[in-house]
PyMOL commands that place a pseudoatom at each C-alpha (Angstrom):
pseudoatom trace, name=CA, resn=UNK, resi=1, chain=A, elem=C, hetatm=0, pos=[-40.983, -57.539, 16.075]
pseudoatom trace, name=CA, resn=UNK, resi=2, chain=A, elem=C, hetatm=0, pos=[-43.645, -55.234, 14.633]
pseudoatom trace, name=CA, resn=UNK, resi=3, chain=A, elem=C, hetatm=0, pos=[-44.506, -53.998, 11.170]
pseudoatom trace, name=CA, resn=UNK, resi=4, chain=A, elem=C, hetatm=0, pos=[-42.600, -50.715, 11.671]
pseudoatom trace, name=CA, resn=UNK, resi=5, chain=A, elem=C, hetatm=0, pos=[-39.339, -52.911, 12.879]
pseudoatom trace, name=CA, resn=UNK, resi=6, chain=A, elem=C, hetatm=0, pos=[-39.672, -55.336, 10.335]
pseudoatom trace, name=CA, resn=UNK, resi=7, chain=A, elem=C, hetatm=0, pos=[-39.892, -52.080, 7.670]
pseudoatom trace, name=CA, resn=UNK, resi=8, chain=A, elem=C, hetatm=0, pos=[-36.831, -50.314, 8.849]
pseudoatom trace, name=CA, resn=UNK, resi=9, chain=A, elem=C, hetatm=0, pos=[-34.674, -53.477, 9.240]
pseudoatom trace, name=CA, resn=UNK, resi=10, chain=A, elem=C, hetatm=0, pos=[-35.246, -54.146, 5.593]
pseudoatom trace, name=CA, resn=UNK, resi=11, chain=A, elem=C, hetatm=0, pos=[-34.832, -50.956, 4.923]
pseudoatom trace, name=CA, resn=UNK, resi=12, chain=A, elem=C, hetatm=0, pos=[-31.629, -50.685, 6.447]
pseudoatom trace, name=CA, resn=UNK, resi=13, chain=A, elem=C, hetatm=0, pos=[-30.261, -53.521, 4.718]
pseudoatom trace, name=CA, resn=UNK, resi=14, chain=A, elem=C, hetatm=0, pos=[-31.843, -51.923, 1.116]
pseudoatom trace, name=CA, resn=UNK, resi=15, chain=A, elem=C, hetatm=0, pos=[-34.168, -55.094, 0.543]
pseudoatom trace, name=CA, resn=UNK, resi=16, chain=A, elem=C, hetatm=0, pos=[-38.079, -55.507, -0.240]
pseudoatom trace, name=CA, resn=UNK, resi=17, chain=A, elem=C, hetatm=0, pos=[-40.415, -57.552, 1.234]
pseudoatom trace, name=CA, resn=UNK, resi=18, chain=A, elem=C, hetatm=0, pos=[-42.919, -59.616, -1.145]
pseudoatom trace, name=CA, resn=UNK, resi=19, chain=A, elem=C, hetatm=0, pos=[-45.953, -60.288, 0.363]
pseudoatom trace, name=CA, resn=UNK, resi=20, chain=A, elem=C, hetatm=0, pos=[-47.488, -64.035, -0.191]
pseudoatom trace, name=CA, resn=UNK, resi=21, chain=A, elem=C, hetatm=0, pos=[-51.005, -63.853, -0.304]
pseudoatom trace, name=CA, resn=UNK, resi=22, chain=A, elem=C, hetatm=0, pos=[-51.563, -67.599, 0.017]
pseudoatom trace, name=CA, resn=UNK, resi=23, chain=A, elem=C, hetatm=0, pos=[-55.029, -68.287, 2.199]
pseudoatom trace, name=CA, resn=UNK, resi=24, chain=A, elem=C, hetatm=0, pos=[-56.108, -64.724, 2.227]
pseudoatom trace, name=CA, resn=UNK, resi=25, chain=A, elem=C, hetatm=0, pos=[-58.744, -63.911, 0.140]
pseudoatom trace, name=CA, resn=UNK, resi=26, chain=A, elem=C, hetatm=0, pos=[-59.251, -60.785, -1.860]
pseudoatom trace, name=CA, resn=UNK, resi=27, chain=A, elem=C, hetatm=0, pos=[-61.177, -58.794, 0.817]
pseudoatom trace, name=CA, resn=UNK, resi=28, chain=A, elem=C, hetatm=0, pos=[-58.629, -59.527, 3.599]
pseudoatom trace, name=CA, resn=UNK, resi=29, chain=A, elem=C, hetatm=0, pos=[-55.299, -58.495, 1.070]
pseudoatom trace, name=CA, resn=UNK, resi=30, chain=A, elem=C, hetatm=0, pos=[-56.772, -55.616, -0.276]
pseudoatom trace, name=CA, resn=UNK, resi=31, chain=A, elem=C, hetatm=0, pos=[-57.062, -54.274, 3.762]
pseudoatom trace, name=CA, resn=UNK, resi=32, chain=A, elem=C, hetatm=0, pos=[-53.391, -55.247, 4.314]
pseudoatom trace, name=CA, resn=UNK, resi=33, chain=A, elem=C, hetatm=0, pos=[-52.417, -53.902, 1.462]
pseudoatom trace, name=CA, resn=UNK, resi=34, chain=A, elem=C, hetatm=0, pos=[-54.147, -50.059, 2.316]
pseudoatom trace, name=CA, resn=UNK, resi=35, chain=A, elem=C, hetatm=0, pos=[-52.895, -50.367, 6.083]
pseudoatom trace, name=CA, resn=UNK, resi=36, chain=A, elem=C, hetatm=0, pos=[-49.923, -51.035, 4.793]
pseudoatom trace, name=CA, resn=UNK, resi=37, chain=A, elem=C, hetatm=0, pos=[-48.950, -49.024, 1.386]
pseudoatom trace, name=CA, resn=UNK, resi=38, chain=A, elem=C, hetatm=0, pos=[-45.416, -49.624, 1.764]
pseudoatom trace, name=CA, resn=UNK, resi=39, chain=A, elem=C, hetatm=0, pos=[-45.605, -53.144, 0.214]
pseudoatom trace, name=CA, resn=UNK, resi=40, chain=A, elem=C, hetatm=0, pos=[-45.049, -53.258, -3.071]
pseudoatom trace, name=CA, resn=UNK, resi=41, chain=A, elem=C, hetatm=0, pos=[-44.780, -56.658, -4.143]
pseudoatom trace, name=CA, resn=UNK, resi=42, chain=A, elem=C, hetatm=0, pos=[-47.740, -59.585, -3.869]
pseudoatom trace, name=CA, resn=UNK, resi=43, chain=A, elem=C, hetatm=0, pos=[-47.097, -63.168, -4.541]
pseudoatom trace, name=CA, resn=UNK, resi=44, chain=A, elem=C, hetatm=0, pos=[-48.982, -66.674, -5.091]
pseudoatom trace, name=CA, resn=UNK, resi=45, chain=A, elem=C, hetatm=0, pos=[-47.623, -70.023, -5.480]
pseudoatom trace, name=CA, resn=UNK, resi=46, chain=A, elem=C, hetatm=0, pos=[-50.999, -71.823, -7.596]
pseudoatom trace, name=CA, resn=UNK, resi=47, chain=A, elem=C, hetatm=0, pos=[-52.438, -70.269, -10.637]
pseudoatom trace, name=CA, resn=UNK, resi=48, chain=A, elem=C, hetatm=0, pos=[-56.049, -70.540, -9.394]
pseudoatom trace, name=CA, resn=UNK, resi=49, chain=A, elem=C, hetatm=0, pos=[-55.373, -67.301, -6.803]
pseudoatom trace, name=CA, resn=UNK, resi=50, chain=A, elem=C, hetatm=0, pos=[-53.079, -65.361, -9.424]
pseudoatom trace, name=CA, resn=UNK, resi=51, chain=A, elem=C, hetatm=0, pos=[-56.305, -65.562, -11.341]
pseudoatom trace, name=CA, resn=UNK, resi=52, chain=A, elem=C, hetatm=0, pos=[-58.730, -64.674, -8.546]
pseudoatom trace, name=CA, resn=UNK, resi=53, chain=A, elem=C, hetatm=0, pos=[-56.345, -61.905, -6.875]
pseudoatom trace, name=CA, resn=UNK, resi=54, chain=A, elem=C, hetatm=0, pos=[-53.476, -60.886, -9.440]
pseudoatom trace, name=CA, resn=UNK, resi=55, chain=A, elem=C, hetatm=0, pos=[-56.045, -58.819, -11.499]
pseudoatom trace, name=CA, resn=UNK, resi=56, chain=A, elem=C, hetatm=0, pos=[-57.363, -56.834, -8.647]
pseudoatom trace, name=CA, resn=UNK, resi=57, chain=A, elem=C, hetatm=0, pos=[-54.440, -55.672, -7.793]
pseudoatom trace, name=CA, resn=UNK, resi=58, chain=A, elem=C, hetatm=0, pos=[-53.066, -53.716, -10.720]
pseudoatom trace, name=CA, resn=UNK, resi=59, chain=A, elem=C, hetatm=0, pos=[-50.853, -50.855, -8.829]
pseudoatom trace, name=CA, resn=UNK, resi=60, chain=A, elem=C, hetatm=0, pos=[-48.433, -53.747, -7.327]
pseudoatom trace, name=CA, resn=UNK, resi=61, chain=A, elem=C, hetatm=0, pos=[-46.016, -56.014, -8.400]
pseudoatom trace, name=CA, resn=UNK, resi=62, chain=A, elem=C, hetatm=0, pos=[-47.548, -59.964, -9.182]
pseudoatom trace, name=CA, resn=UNK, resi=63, chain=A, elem=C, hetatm=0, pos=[-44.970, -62.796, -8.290]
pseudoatom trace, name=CA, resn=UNK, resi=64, chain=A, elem=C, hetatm=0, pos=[-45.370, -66.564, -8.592]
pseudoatom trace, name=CA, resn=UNK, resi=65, chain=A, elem=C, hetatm=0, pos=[-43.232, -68.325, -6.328]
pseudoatom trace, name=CA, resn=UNK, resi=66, chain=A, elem=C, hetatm=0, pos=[-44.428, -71.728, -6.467]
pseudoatom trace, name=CA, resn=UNK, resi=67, chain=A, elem=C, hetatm=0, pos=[-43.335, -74.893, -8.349]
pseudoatom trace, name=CA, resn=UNK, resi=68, chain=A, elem=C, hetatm=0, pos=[-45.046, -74.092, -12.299]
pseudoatom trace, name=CA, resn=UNK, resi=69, chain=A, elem=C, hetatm=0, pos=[-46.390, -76.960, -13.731]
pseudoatom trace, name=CA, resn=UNK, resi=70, chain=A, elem=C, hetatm=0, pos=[-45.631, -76.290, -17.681]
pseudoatom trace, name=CA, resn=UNK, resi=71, chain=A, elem=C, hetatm=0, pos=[-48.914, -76.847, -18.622]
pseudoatom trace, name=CA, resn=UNK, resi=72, chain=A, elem=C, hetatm=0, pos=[-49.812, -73.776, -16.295]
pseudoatom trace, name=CA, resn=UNK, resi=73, chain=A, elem=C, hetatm=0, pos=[-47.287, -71.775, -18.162]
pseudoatom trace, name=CA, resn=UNK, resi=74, chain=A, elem=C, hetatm=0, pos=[-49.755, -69.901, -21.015]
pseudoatom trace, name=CA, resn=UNK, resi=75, chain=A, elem=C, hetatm=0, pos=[-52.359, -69.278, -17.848]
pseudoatom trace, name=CA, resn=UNK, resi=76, chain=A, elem=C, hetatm=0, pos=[-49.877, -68.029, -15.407]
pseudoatom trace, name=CA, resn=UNK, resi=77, chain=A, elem=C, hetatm=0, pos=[-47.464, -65.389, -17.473]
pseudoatom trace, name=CA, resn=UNK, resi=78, chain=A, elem=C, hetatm=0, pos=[-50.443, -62.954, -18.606]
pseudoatom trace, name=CA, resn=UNK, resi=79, chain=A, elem=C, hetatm=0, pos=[-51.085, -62.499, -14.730]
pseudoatom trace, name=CA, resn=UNK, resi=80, chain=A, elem=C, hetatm=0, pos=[-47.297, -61.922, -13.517]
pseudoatom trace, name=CA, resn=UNK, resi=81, chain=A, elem=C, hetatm=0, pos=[-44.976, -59.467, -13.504]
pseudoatom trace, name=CA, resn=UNK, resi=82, chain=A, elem=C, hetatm=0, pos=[-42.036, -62.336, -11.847]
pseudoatom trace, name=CA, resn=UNK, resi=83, chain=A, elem=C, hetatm=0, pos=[-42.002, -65.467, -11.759]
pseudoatom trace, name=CA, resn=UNK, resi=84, chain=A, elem=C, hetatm=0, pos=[-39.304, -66.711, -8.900]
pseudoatom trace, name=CA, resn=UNK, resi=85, chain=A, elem=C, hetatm=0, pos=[-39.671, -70.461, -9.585]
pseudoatom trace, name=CA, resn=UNK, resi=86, chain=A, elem=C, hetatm=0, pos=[-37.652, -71.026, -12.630]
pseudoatom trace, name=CA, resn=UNK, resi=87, chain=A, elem=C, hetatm=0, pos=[-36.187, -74.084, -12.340]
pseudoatom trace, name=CA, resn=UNK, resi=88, chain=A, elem=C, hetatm=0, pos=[-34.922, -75.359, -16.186]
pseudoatom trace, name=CA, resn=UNK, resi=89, chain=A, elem=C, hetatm=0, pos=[-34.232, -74.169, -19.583]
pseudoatom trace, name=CA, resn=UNK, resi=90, chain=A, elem=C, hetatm=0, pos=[-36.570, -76.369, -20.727]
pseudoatom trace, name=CA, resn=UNK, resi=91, chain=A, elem=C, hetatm=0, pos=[-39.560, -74.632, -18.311]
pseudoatom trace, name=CA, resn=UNK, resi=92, chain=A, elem=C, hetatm=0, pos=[-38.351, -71.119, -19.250]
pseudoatom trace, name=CA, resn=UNK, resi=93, chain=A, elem=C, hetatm=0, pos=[-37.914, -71.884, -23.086]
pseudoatom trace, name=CA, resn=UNK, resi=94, chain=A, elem=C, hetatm=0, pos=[-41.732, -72.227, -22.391]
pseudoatom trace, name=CA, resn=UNK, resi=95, chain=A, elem=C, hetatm=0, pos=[-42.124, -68.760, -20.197]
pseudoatom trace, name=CA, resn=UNK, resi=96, chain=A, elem=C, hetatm=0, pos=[-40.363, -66.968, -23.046]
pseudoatom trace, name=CA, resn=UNK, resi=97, chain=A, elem=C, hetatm=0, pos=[-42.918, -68.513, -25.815]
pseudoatom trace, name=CA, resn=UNK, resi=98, chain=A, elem=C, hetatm=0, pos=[-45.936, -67.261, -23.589]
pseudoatom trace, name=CA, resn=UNK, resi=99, chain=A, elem=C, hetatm=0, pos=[-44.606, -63.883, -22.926]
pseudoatom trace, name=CA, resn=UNK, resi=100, chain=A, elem=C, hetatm=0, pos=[-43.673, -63.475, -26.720]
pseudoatom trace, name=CA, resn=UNK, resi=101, chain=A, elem=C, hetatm=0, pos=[-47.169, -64.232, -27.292]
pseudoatom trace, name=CA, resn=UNK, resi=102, chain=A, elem=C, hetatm=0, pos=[-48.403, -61.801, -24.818]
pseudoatom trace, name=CA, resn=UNK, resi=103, chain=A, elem=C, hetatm=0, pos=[-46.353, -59.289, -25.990]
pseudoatom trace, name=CA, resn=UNK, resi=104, chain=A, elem=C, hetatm=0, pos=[-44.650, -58.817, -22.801]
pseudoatom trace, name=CA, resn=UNK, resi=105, chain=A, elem=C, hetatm=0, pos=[-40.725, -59.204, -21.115]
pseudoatom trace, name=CA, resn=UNK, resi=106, chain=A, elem=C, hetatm=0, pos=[-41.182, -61.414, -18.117]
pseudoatom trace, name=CA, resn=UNK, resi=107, chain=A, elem=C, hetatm=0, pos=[-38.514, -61.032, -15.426]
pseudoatom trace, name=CA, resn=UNK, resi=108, chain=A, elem=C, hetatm=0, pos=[-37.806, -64.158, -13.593]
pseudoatom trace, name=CA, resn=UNK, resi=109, chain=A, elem=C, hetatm=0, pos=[-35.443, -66.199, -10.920]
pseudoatom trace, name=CA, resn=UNK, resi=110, chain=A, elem=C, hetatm=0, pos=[-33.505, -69.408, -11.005]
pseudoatom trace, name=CA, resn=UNK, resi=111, chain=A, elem=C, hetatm=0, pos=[-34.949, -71.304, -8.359]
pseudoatom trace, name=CA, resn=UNK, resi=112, chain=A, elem=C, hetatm=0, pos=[-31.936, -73.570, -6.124]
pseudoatom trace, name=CA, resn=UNK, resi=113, chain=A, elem=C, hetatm=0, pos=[-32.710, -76.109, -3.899]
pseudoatom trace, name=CA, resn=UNK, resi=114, chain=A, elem=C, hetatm=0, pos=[-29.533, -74.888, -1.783]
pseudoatom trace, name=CA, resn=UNK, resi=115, chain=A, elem=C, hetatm=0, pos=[-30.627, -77.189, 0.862]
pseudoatom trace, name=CA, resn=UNK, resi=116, chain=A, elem=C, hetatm=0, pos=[-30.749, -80.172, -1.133]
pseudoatom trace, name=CA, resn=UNK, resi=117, chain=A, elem=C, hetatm=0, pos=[-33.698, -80.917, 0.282]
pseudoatom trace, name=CA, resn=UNK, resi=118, chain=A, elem=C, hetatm=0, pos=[-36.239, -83.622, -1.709]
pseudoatom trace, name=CA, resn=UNK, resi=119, chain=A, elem=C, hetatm=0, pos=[-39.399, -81.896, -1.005]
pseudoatom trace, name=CA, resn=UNK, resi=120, chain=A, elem=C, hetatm=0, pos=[-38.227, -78.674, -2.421]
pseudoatom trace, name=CA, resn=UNK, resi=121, chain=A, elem=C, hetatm=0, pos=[-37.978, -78.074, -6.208]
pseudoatom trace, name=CA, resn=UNK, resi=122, chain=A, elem=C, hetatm=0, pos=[-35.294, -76.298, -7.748]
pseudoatom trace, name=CA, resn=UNK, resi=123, chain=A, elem=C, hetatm=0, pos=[-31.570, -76.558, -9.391]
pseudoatom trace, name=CA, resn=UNK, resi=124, chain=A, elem=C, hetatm=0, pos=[-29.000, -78.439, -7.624]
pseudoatom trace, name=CA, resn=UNK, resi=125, chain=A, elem=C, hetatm=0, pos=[-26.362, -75.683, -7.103]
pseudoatom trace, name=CA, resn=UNK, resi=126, chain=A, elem=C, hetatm=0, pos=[-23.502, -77.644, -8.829]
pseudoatom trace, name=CA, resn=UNK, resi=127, chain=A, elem=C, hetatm=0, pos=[-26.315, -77.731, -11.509]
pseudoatom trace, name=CA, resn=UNK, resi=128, chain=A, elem=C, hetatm=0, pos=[-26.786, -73.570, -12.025]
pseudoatom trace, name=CA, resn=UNK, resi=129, chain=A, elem=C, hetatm=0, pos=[-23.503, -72.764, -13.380]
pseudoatom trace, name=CA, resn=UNK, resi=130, chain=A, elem=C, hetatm=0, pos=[-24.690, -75.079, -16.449]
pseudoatom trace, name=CA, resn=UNK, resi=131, chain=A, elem=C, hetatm=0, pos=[-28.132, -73.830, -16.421]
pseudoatom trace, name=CA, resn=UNK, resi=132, chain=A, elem=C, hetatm=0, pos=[-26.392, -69.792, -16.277]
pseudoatom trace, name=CA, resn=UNK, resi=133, chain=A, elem=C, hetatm=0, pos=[-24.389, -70.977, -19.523]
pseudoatom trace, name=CA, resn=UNK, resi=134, chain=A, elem=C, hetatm=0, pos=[-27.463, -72.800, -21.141]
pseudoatom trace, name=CA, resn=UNK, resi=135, chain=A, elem=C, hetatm=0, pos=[-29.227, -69.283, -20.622]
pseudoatom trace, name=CA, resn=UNK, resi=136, chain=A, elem=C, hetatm=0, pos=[-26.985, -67.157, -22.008]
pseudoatom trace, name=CA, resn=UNK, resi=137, chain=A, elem=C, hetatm=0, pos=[-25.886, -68.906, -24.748]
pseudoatom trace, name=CA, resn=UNK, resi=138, chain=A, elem=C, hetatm=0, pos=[-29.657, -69.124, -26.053]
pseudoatom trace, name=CA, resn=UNK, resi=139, chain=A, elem=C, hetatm=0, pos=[-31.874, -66.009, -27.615]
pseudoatom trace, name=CA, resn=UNK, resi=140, chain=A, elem=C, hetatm=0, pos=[-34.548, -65.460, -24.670]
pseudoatom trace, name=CA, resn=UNK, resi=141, chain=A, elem=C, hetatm=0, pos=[-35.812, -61.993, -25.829]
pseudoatom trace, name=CA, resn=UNK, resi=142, chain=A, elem=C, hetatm=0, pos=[-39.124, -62.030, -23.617]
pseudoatom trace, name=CA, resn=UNK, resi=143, chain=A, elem=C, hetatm=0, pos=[-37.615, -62.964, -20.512]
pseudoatom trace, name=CA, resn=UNK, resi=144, chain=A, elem=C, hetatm=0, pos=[-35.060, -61.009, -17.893]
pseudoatom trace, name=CA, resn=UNK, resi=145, chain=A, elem=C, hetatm=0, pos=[-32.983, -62.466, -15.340]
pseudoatom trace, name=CA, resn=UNK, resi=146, chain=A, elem=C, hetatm=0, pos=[-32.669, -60.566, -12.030]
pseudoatom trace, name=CA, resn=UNK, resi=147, chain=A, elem=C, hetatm=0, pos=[-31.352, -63.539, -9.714]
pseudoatom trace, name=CA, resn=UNK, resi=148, chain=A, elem=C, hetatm=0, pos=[-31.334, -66.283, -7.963]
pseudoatom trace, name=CA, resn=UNK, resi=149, chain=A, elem=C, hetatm=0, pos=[-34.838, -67.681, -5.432]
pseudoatom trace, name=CA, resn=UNK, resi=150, chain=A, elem=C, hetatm=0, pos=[-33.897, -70.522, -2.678]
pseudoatom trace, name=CA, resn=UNK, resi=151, chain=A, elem=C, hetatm=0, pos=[-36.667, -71.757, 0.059]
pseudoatom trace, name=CA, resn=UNK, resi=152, chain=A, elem=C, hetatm=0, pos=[-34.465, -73.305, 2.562]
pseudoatom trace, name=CA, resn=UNK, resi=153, chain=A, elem=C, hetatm=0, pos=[-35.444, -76.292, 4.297]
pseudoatom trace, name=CA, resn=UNK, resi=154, chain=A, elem=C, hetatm=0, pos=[-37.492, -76.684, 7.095]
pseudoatom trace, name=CA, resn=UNK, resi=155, chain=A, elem=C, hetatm=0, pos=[-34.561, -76.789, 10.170]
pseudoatom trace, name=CA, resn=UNK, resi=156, chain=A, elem=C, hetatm=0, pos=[-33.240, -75.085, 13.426]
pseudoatom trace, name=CA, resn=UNK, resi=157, chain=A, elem=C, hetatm=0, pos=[-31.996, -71.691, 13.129]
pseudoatom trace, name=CA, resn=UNK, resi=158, chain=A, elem=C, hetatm=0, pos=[-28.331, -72.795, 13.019]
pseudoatom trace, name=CA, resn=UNK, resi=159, chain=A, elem=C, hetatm=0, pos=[-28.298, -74.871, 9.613]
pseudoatom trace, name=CA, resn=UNK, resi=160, chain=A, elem=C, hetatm=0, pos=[-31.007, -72.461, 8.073]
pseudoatom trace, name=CA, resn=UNK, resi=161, chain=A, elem=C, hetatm=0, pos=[-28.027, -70.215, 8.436]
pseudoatom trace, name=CA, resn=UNK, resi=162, chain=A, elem=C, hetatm=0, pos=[-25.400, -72.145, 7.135]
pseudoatom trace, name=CA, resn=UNK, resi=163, chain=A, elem=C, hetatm=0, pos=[-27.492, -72.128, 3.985]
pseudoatom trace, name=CA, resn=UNK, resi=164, chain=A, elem=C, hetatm=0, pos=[-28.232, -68.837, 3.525]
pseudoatom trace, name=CA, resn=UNK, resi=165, chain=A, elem=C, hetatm=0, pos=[-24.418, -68.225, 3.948]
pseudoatom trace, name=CA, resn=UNK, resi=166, chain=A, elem=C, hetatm=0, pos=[-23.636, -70.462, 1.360]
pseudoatom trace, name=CA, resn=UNK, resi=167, chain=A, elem=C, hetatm=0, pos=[-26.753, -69.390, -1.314]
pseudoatom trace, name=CA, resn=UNK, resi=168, chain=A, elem=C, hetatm=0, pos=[-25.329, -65.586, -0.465]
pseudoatom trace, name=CA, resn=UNK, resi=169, chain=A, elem=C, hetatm=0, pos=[-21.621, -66.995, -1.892]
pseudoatom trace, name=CA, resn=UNK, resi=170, chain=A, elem=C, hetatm=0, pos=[-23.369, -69.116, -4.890]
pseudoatom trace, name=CA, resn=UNK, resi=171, chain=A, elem=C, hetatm=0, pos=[-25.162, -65.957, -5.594]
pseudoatom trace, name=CA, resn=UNK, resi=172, chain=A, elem=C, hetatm=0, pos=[-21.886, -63.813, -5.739]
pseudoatom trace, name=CA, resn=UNK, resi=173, chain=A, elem=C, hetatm=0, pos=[-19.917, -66.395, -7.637]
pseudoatom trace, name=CA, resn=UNK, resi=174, chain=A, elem=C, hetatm=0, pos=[-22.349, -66.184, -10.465]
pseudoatom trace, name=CA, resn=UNK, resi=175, chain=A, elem=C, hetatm=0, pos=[-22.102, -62.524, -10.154]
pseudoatom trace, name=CA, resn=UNK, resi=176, chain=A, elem=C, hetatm=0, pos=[-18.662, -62.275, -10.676]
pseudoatom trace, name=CA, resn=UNK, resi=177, chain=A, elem=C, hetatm=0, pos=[-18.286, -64.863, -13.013]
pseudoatom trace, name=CA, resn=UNK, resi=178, chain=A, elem=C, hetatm=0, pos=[-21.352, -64.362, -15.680]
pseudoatom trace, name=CA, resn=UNK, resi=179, chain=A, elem=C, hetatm=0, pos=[-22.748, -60.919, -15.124]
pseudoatom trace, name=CA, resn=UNK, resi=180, chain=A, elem=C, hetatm=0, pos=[-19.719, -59.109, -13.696]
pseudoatom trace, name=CA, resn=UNK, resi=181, chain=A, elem=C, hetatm=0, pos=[-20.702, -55.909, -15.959]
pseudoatom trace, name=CA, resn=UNK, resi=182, chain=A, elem=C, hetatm=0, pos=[-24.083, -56.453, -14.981]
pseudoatom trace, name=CA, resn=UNK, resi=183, chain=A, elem=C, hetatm=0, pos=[-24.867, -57.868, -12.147]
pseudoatom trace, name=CA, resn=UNK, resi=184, chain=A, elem=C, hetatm=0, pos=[-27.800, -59.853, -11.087]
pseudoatom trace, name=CA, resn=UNK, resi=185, chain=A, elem=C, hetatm=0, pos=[-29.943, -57.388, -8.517]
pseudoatom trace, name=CA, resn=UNK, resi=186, chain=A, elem=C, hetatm=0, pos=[-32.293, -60.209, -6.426]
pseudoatom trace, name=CA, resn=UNK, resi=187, chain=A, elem=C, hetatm=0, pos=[-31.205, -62.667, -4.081]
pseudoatom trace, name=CA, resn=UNK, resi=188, chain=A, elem=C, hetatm=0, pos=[-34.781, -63.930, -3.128]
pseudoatom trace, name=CA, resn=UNK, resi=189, chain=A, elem=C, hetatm=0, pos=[-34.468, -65.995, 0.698]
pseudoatom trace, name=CA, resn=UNK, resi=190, chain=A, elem=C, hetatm=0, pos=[-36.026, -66.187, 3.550]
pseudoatom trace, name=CA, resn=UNK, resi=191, chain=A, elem=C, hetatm=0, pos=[-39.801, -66.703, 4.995]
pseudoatom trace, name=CA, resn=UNK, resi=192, chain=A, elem=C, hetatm=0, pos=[-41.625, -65.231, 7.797]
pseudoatom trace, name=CA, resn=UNK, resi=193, chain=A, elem=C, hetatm=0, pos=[-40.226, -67.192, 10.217]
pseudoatom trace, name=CA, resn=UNK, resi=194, chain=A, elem=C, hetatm=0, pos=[-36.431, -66.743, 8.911]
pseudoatom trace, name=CA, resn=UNK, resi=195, chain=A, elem=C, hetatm=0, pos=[-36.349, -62.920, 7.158]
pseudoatom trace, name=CA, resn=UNK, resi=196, chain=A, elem=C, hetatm=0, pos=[-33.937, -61.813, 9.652]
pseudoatom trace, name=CA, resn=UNK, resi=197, chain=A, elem=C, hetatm=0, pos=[-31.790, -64.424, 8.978]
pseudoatom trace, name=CA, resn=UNK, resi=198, chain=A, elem=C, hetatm=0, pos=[-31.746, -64.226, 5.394]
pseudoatom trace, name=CA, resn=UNK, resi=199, chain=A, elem=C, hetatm=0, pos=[-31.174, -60.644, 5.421]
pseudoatom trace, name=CA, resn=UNK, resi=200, chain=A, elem=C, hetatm=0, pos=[-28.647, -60.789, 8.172]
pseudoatom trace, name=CA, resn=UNK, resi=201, chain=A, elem=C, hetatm=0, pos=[-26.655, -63.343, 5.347]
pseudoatom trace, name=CA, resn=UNK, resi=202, chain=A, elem=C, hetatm=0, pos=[-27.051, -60.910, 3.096]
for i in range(1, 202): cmd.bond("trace and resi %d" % i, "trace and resi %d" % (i + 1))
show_as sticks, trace
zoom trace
């Protein structure tokens, strides 16, 4: 599948594609980026390239996607726009204390580890419907929820599937529970070698 397909399927299926910049250096994303001006969205998973890229790339959206350290926090949330990787109240109580402080609203994710698997970080899912009520029961006025992030674990096409499935119904369960008059607008899945999956599970 080319770029063009790739485009028009998520197109078709009104999604985005978030470009993870990991290994390519400056000179090598800024071409991508002008061959192809229909990305909108960059991403990094270590603070170190946020730094190095992140500011040369003003006109596009910054993401960090990776597991946040909290002692990373007050370096990381003047560089991003998202961060995907939130994965306790305890990390974003931090988040929300940075962006105050930078005089900013950070939008961010709940990161699940849908797959359950132990070299992934994120919520347990019977964990998030806690976590959703921790959230909204606190005063987080430099920080926006949009959704919910997952990186599914590394397996055949089959039970990569059956997660997404299940992440798609844990994602509209929280909708209609917690933000039915407002719902939550990202469901973050998938990786190069799985998109079409995770778009095809919705």
């Amino acid at each position: 599948m080319n770029f063009a397909e790739i485009m028009q399927l998520i197109d078709e299926k009104n999604a985005s594609l978030c470009l993870v910049t990991k290994n390519y250096s400056v000179e090598d994303t800024a071409d991508l980026l002008k061959k192809y001006p229909q990305i909108k969205t960059i991403a990094e998973n270590r603070w170190p390239d946020c730094k190095e890229k992140f500011e040369c790339f003003m006109n596009h959206e910054k993401h960090f996607i990776g597991h946040l350290q909290k002692n990373k926090v007050n370096k990381v949330v003047p560089l991003v726009d998202m961060i995907q990787s939130v994965d306790s109240i305890e990390l974003l109580k931090k988040i929300n204390t940075a962006a105050k402080l930078n005089n900013k609203t950070l939008k961010f994710l709940f990161q699940v580890n849908i797959s359950l698997d132990p070299k992934k970080s994120g919520i347990h899912p019977k964990n998030i419907e806690k976590i959703i009520e921790e959230f909204k029961a606190a005063s987080f006025s430099n920080t926006k929820l949009c959704g919910l992030m997952t990186i599914g674990e590394a397996a055949e096409t089959r039970v990569r599937r059956a997660y997404y499935k299940k992440f798609k119904s844990l994602f509209d369960s929280i909708n209609n529970k917690y933000f039915a008059a407002s719902p939550l607008s990202l469901l973050s899945m998938g990786t190069s070698s799985d998109f079409g999956i995770a778009l095809e599970e919705g």
